[in-house]
C-alpha positions as CSV (number, residue, x, y, z in Angstrom):
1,X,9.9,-7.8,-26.2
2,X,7.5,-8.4,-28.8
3,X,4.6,-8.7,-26.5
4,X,6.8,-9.1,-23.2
5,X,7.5,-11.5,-20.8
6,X,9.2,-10.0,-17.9
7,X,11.0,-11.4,-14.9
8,X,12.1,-9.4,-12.4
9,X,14.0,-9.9,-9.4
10,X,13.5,-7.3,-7.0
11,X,12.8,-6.4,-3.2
12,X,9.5,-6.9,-1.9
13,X,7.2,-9.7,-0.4
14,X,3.7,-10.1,-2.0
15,X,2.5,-9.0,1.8
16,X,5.0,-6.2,2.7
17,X,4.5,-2.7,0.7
18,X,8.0,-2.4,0.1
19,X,8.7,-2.5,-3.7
20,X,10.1,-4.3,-6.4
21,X,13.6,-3.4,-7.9
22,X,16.3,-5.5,-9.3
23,X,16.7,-2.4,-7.8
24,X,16.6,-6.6,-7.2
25,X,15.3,-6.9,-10.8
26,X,14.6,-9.0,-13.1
27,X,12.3,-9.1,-15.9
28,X,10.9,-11.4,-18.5
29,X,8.8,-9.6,-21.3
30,X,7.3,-11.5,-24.0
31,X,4.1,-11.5,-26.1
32,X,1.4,-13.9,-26.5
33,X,-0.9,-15.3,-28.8
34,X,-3.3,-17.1,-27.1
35,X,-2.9,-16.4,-22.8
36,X,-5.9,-18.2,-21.0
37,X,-7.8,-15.0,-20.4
38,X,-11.5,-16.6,-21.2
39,X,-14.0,-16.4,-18.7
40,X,-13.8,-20.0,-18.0
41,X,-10.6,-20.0,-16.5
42,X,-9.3,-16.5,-16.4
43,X,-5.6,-16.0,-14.5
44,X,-5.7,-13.8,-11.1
45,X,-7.3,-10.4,-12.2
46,X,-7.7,-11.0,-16.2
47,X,-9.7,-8.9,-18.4
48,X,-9.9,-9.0,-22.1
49,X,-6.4,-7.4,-23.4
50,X,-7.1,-3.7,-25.6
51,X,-5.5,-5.2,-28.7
52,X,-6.2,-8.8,-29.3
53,X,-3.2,-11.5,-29.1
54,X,-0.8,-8.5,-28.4
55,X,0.3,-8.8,-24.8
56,X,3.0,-8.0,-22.7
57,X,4.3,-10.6,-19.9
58,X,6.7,-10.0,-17.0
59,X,8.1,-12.3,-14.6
60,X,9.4,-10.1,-11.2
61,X,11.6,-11.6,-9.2
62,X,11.7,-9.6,-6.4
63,X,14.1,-10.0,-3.4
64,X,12.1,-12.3,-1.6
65,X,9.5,-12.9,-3.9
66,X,9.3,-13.4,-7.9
67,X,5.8,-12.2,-9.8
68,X,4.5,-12.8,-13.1
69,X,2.9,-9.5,-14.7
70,X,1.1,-9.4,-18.4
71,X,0.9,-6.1,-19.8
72,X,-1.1,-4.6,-22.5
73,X,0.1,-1.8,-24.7
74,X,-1.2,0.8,-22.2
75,X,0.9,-0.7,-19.4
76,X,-2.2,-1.9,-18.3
77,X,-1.5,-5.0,-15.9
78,X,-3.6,-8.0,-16.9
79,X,-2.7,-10.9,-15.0
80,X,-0.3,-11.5,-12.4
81,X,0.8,-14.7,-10.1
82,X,3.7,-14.3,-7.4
83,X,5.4,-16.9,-5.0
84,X,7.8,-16.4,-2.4
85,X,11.5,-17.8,-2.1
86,X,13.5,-18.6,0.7
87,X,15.9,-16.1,2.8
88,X,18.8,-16.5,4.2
89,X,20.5,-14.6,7.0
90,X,22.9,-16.7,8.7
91,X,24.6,-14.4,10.7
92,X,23.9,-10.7,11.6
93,X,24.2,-8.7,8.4
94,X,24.8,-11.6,6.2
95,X,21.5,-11.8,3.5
96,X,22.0,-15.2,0.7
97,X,19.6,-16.5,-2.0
98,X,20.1,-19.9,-3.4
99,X,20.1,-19.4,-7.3
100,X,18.3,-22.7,-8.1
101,X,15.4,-21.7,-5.6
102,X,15.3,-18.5,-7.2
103,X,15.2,-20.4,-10.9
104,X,12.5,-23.1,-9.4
105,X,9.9,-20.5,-8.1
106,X,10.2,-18.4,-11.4
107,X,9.9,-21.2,-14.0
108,X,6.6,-22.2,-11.5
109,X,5.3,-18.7,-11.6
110,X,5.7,-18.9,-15.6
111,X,4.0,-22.3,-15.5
112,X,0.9,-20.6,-13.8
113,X,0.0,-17.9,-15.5
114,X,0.8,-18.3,-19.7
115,X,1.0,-21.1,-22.2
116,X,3.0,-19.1,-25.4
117,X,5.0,-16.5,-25.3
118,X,6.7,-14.5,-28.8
119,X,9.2,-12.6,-26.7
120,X,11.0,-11.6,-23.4
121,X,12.7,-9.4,-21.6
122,X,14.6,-9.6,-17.9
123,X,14.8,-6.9,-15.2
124,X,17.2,-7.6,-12.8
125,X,19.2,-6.7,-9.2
126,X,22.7,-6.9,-8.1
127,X,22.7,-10.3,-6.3
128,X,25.9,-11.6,-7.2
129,X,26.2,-15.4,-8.4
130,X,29.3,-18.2,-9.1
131,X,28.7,-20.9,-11.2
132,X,30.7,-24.2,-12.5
133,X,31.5,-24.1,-16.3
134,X,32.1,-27.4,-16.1
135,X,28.9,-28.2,-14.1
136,X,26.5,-25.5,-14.8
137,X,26.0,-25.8,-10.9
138,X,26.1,-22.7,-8.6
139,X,29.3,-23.3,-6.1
140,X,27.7,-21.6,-3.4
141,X,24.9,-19.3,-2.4
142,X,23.9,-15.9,-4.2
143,X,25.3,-12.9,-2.1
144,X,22.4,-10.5,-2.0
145,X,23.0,-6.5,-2.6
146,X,22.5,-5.7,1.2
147,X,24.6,-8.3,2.6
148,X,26.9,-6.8,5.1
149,X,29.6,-9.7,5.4
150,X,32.4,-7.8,3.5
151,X,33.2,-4.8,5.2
152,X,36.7,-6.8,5.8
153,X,36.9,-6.9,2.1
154,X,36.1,-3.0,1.7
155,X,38.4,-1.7,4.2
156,X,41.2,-3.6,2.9
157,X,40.7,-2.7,-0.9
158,X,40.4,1.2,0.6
159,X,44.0,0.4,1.9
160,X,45.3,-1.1,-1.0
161,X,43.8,2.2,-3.1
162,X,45.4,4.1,-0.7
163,X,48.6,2.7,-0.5
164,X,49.3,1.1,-4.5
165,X,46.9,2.7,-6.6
166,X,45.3,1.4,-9.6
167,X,47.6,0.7,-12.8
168,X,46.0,3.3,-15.5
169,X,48.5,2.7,-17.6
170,X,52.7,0.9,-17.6
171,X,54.0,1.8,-14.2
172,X,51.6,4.6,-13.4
173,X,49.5,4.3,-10.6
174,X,46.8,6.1,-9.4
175,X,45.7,6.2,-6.2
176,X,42.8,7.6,-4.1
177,X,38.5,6.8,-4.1
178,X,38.5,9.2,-7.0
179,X,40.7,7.2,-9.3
180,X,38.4,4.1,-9.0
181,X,35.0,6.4,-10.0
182,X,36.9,8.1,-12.9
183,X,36.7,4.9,-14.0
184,X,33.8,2.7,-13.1
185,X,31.6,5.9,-11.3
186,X,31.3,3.8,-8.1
187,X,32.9,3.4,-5.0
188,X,34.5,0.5,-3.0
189,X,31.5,-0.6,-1.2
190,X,29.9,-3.4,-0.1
191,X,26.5,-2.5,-2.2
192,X,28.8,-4.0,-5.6
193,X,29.7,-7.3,-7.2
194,X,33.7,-7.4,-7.0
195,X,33.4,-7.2,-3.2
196,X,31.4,-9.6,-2.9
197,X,32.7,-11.8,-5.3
198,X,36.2,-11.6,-3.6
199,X,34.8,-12.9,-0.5
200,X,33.6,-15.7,-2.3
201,X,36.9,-16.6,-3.2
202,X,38.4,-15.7,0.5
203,X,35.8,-18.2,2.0
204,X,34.9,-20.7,-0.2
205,X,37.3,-22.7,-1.7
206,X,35.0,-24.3,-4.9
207,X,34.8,-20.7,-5.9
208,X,38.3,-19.8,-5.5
209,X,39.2,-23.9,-7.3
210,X,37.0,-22.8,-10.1
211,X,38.8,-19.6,-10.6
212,X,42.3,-20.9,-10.5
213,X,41.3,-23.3,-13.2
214,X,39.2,-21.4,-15.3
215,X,36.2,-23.2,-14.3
216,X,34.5,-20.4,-12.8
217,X,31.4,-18.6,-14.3
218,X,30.4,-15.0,-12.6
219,X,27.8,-12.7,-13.3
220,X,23.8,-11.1,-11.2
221,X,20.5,-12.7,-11.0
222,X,20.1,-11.9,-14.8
223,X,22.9,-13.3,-16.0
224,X,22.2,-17.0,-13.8
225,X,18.7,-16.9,-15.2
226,X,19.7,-16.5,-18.9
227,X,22.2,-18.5,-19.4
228,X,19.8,-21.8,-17.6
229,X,16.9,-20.7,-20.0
230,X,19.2,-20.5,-22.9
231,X,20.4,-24.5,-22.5
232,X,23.3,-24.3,-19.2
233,X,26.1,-26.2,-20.2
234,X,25.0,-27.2,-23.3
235,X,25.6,-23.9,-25.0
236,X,23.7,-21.1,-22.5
237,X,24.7,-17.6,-23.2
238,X,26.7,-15.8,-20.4
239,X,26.1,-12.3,-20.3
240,X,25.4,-9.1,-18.4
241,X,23.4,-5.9,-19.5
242,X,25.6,-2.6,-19.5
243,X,23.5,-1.5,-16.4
244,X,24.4,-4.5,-13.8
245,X,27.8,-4.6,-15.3
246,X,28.2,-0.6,-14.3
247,X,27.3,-2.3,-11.2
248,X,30.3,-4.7,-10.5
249,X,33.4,-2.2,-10.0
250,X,34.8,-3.7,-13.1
251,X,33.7,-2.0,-15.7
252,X,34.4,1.1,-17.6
253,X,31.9,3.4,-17.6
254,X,32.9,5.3,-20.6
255,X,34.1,2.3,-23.2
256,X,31.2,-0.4,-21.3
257,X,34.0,-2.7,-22.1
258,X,35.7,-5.2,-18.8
259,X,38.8,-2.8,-17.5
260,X,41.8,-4.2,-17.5
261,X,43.5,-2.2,-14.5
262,X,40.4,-2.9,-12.7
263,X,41.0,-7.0,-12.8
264,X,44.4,-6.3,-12.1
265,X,43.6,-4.5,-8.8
266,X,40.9,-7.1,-7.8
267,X,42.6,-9.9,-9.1
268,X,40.1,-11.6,-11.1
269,X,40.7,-13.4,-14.5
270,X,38.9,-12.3,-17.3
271,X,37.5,-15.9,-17.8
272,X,35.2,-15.8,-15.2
273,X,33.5,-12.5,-17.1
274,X,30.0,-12.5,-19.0
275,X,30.0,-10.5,-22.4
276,X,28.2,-7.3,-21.9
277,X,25.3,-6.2,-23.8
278,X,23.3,-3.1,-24.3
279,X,19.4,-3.4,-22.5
280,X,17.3,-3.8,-25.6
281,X,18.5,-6.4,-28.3
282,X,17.3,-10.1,-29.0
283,X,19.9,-11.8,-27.5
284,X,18.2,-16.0,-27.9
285,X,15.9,-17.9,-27.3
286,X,14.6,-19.7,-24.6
287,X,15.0,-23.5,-25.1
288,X,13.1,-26.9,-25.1
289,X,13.6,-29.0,-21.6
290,X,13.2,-28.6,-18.2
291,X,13.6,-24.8,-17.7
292,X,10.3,-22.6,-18.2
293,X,8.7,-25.2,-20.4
294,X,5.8,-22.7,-21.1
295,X,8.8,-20.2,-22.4
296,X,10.1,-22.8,-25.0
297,X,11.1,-20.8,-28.1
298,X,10.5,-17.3,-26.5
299,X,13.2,-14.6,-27.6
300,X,15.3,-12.7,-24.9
301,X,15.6,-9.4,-25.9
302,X,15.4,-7.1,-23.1
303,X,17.8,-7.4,-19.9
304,X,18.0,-4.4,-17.4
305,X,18.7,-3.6,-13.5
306,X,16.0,-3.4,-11.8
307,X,16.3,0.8,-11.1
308,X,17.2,1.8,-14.4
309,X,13.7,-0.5,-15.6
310,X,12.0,1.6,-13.3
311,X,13.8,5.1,-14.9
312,X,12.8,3.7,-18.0
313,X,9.2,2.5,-16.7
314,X,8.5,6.1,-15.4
315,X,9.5,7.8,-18.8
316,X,12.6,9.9,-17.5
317,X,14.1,9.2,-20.5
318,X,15.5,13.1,-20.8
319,X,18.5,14.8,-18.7
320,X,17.0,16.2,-15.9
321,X,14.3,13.8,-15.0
322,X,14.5,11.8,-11.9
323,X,12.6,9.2,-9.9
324,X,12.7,7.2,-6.5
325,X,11.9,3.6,-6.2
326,X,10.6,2.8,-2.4
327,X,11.0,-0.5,-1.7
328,X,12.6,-2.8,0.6
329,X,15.2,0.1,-0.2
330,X,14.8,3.4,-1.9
331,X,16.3,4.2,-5.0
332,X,16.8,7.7,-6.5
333,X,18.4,7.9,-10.7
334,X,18.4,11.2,-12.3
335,X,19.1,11.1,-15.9
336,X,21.9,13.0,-17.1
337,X,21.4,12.3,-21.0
338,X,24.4,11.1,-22.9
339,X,26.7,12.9,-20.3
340,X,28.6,11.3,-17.6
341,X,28.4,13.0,-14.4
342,X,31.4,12.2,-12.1
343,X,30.0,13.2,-8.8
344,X,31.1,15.4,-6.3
345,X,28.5,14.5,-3.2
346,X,28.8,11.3,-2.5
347,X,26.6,9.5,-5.6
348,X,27.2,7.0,-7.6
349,X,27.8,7.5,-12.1
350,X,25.7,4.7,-13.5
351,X,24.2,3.6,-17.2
352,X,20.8,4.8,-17.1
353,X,20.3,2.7,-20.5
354,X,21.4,1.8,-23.8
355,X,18.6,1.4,-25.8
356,X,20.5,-1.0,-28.4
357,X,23.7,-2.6,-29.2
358,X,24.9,0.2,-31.9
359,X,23.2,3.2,-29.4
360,X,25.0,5.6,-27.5
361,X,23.7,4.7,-24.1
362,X,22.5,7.2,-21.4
363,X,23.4,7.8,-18.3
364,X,22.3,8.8,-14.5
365,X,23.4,10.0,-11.2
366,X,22.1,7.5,-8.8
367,X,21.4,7.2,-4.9
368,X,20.6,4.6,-2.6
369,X,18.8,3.8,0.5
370,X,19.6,1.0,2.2
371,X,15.9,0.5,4.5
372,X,13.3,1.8,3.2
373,X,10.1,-0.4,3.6
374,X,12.3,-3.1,5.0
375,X,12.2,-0.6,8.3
376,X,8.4,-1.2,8.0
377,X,8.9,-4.8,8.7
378,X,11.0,-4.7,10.8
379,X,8.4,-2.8,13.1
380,X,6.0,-5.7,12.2
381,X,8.4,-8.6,12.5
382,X,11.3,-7.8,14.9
383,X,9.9,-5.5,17.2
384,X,6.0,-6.7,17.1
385,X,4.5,-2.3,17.1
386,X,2.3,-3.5,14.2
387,X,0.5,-6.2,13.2
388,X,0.7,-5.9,9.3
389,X,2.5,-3.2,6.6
390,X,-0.4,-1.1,6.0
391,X,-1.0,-0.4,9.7
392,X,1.7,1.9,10.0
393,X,0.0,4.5,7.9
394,X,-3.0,4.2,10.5
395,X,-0.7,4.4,13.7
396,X,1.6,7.2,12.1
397,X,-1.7,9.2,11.5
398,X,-2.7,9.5,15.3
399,X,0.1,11.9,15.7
400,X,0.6,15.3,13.9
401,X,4.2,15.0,14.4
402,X,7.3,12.3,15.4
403,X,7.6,14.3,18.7
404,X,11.3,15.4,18.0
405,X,11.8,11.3,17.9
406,X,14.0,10.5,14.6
407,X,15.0,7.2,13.5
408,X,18.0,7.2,11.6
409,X,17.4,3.2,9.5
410,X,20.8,2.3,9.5
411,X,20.8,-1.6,10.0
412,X,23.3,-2.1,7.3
413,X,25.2,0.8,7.6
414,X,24.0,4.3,5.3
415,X,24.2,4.5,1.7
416,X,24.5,7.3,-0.5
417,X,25.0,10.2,0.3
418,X,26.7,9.2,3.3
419,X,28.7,6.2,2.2
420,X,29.3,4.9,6.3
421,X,29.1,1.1,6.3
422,X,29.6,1.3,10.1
423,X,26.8,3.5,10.8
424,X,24.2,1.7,13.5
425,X,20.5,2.2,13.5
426,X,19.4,4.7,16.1
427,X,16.0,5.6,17.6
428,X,16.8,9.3,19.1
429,X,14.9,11.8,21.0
430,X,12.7,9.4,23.1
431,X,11.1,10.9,25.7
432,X,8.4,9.6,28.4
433,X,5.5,10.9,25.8
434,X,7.0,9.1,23.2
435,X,4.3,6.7,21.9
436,X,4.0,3.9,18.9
437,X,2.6,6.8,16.2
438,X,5.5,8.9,16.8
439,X,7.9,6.0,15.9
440,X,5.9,5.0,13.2
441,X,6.0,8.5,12.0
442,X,9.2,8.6,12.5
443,X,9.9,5.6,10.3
444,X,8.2,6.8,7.4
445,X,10.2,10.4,8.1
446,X,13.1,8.2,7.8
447,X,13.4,7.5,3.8
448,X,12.1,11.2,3.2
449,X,14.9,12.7,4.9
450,X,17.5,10.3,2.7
451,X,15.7,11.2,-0.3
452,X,16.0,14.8,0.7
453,X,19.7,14.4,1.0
454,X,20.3,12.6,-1.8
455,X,18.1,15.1,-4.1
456,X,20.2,17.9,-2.6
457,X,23.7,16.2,-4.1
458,X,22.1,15.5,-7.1
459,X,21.3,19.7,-7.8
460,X,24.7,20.3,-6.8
461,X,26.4,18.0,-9.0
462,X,23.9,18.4,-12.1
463,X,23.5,21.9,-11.3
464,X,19.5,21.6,-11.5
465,X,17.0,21.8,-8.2
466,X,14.3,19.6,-9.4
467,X,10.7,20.7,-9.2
468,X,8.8,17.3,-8.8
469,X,10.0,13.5,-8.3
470,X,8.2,10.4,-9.9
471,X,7.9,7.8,-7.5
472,X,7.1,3.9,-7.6
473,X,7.1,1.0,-5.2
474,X,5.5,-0.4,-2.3
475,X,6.1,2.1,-0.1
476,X,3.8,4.8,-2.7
477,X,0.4,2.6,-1.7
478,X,0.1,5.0,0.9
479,X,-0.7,8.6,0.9
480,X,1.1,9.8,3.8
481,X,4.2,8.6,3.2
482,X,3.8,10.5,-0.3
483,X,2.7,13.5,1.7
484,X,6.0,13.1,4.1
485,X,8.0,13.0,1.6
486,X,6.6,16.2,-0.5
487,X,6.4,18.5,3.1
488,X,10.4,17.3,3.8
489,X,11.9,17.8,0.4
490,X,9.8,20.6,-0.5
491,X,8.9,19.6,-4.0
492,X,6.0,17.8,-5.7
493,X,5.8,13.8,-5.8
494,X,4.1,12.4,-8.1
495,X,2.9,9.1,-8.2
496,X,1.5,7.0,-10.9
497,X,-1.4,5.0,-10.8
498,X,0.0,1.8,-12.3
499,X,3.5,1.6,-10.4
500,X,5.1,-2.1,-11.7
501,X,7.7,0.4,-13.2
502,X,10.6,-2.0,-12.7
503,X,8.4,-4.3,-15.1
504,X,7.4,-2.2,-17.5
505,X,10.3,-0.5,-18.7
506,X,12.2,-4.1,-19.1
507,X,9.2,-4.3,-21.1
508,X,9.0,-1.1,-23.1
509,X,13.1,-2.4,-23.2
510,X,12.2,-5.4,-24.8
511,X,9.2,-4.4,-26.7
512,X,11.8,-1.7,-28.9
513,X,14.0,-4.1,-29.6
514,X,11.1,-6.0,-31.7
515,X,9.1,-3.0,-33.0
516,X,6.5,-4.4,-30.4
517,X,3.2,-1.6,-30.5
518,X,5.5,0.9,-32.0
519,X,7.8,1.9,-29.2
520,X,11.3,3.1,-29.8
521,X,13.3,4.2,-27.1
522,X,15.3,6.1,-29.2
523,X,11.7,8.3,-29.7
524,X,10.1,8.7,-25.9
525,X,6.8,10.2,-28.2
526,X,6.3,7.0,-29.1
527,X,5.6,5.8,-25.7
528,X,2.9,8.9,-25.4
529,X,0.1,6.6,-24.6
530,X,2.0,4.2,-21.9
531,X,0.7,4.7,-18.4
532,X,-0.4,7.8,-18.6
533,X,-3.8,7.6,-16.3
534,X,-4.8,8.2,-12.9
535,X,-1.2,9.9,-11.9
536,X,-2.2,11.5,-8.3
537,X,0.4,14.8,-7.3
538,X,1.4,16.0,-3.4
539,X,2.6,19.2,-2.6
540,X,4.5,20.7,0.2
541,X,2.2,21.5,2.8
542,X,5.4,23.1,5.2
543,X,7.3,26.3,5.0
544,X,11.0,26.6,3.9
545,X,11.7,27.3,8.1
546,X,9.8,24.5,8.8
547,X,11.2,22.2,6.6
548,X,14.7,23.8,7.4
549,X,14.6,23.1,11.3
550,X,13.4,19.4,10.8
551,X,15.9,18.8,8.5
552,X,19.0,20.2,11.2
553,X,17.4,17.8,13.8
554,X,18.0,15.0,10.7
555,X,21.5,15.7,10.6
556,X,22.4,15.3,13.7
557,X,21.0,12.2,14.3
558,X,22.6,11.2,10.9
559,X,25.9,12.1,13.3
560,X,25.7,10.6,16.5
561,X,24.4,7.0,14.2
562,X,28.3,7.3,11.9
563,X,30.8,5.0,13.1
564,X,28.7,3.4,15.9
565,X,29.8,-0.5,14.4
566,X,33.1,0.4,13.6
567,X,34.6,-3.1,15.1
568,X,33.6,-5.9,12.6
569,X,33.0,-9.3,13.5
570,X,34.2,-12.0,10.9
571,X,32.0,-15.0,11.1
572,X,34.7,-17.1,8.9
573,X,33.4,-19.4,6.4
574,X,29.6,-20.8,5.6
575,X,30.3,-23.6,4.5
């Protein structure tokens, strides 16, 4: 990103203080030579930038919203616009985006906020996308990260590892989870893209048409975006970044190269495949017509998943550093440097980054929480015991405790460490003096205890019990869920004061790739002076027996909520 453009597609509403990955991420970043900062007509919250003509711009595109952000060299955030897109949940745990809704409010959000633009860079999220070749046209809606729908699909690909095995090499088969994460680092789930693009193909016939005869196109958020800003049909480039690829279950994690036993076990053609790239490298250009008009000209050159922009964006660029993203999710990575890390505990292996196309890349241990702030809304929306997102800080407050009430957030099923896709959502330990600020408590309890838990696999696979966690996201606005989380895990959080992280580091991605204010990845001293103010630290306020007896109580709710959906209900075809 030369001065950076960032789009980002990631998790939160502009009204719900639940985050923004790619974690669903992804990020524009691009500089500018004359953005309408005057005091005639200034954008939302403009000030004069630190260094003249020299800004960075990010477009989020959140999960349910996409945001505009310009950043100076500082990472300070000097103008931002965001609109919401629509959601689509047509049957219980079923969660769609329609790409071209997705492409319409982002190109509207560029519209509002800059004129020119020198260069950009995209964070993005896992939302999985088909396309024509032919056309350019999506063949169906976007299949969003938390969708539920293919737990069909899951159990019978844990069968058919089971019982066949993958081909590693002529005749020999190997068999087992393990033999699919010595390869791609990831589990059979339904958090990744092969799932769910094999129920695409089950239930929608254009998709599974396409594929037959090579007409179909496959690929994220990222990879949808890109190749409509760099001309569609007429010549747009059809890639993925190394980290959403790591993503898919179809890549190797080793070689970042497609894996050939992999779309032999899935059954997909290679055709349908983007080329993968590393995170920081001018891929193109943005072109004239229709698509981001304001962008016209504007090099790519930064492309990244929306948790490994926010590893980058909080500066764990070194093994051993970790961070945790709170959004509509929560999202733990701890870098483990060059080294793969083939977990033992129930995390995923993932690219942290590659920092260019000729770098070695880096990678992380990562973890994931399903509901995070979307348990918040929930509280607001579903079951009416707040008004608004912030109020949950004030209810929780009232009470010095949850009461021995835990709420185990398992709407979806639990995620790392866990790995239960029919786990059901439980509200335990009610009693008569139960009241709304011990479930609210309880609520915010509920993504501490994950974290813990996922913290506690990462020291024993990396063999290091880490001191402090940087944290980012929605969920970080307020101080007692910080607090929460610090008495629980029994280390120090701290928290940033500028917390787009998501944005920024597809920004300080992009910005390397063109030499933009001196950063280099490949030199974290040269991002010294990014975002370094205003950083605000909790510590554990509990004892190790305090901590120790809450945190038994946690795992047996954890218990009684595994295996309580364990009947799935197939809803057939949406179309």
């Amino acid at each position: 990103m030369k001065a950076l453009y960032i789009l980002e597609m990631s998790r939160k509403p502009p009204h719900i203080p639940t985050t923004s990955p790619s974690s669903l991420g992804l990020e524009l970043v691009a500089p500018t030579s004359d953005i309408d900062c005057q005091s005639k007509s200034p954008l939302p919250g403009c000030h004069p930038p630190s260094r003249a003509n020299l800004l960075e711009l990010s477009i989020a595109e959140q999960r349910v919203s996409a945001r505009f952000l310009i950043f100076d060299e500082f990472a300070n955030v000097v103008a931002e616009h965001q609109l919401e897109f629509p959601q689509y949940f047509e049957h219980p745990g079923w969660h769609s985006h329609d790409p071209q809704e997705i492409q319409d409010v982002c190109e509207a959000c560029v519209a509002e906020a800059t004129k020119k633009l020198e260069s950009q860079g995209y964070a993005a999220d896992s939302t999985t996308v088909a396309w024509s070749r032919k056309t350019g046209k999506q063949l169906c809606r976007a299949i969003v990260w938390d969708d539920g729908r293919t737990k069909a699909e899951v159990t019978f690909y844990e069968q058919k590892l089971a019982n066949e095995g993958i081909e590693v090499g002529p005749g020999e088969f190997k068999k087992g989870p393990e033999a699919i994460r010595d390869l791609t680092g990831i589990p059979i789930s339904t958090y990744f893209s092969a799932i769910k693009l094999r129920w695409m193909l089950q239930h929608h016939h254009e998709v599974r048409d396409a594929h037959e005869s090579d007409d179909l196109m496959f690929g994220t958020v990222d990879s949808w975006l890109v190749y409509n800003l760099t001309g569609g049909v007429n010549g747009g480039l059809h890639i993925i970044d190394v980290t959403n690829a790591s993503r898919s279950l179809l890549m190797d994690l080793r070689t970042l190269q497609w894996s050939e036993p992999m779309l032999k076990f899935f059954g997909f053609k290679k055709s349908i495949l983007p080329k993968i790239v590393s995170n920081s490298e001018v891929y193109g250009s943005i072109v004239q017509g229709k698509p981001c008009k304001p962008l016209a000209g504007v090099l790519i050159s930064g492309i990244v998943g929306d948790q490994q922009g926010a590893l980058v964006g909080n500066k764990c660029l070194r093994a051993g550093e970790a961070k945790n993203t709170y959004g509509t999710g929560a999202f733990l990575l701890f870098c483990t440097g060059d080294e793969v890390v083939l977990s033992k505990n129930g995390l995923i292996s993932t690219v942290a980054y590659q920092p260019g196309p000729n770098a070695k890349p880096l990678y992380a241990l990562e973890g994931s929480i399903a509901v995070a702030g979307s348990a918040i809304q929930w509280l607001r929306d579903g079951v009416g015991l707040i008004e608004n997102a912030p109020q949950i800080n004030d209810l929780a407050s009232r009470v010095e405790d949850t009461g021995g009430v835990y709420f185990v957030t398992a709407f979806n099923g639990l995620l790392a460490p866990y790995w239960d896709a029919s786990a059901g959502g439980i509200l335990i330990g009610l009693t008569a003096y139960t009241t709304p600020g011990h479930i609210a408590r309880a609520t915010l309890e509920a993504s501490a205890f994950q974290t813990r838990a996922i913290l506690g696999a990462m020291a024993k696979d990396s063999g290091v019990e880490l001191q402090h966690l940087k944290v980012d996201g929605g969920m970080t606005n307020g101080d007692l869920a910080m607090q929460l989380q610090a008495d629980i895990g029994g280390f120090e959080v701290i928290r940033p004061e500028m917390r787009e992280s998501t944005a920024l580091g597809s920004a300080l991605l992009a910005g390397s790739a063109i030499g933009l204010f001196g950063w280099d990845l490949n030199k974290p001293e040269t991002l010294s002076r990014v975002n370094t103010k205003g950083s605000t630290s909790f510590h554990p306020k509990t004892t190790k027996e305090q901590r120790l007896l809450k945190w038994l109580g946690w795992q047996r709710a954890v218990e009684r909520s595994k295996g309580w959906n364990s009947e799935y209900v197939d809803y057939g075809d949406d179309d």
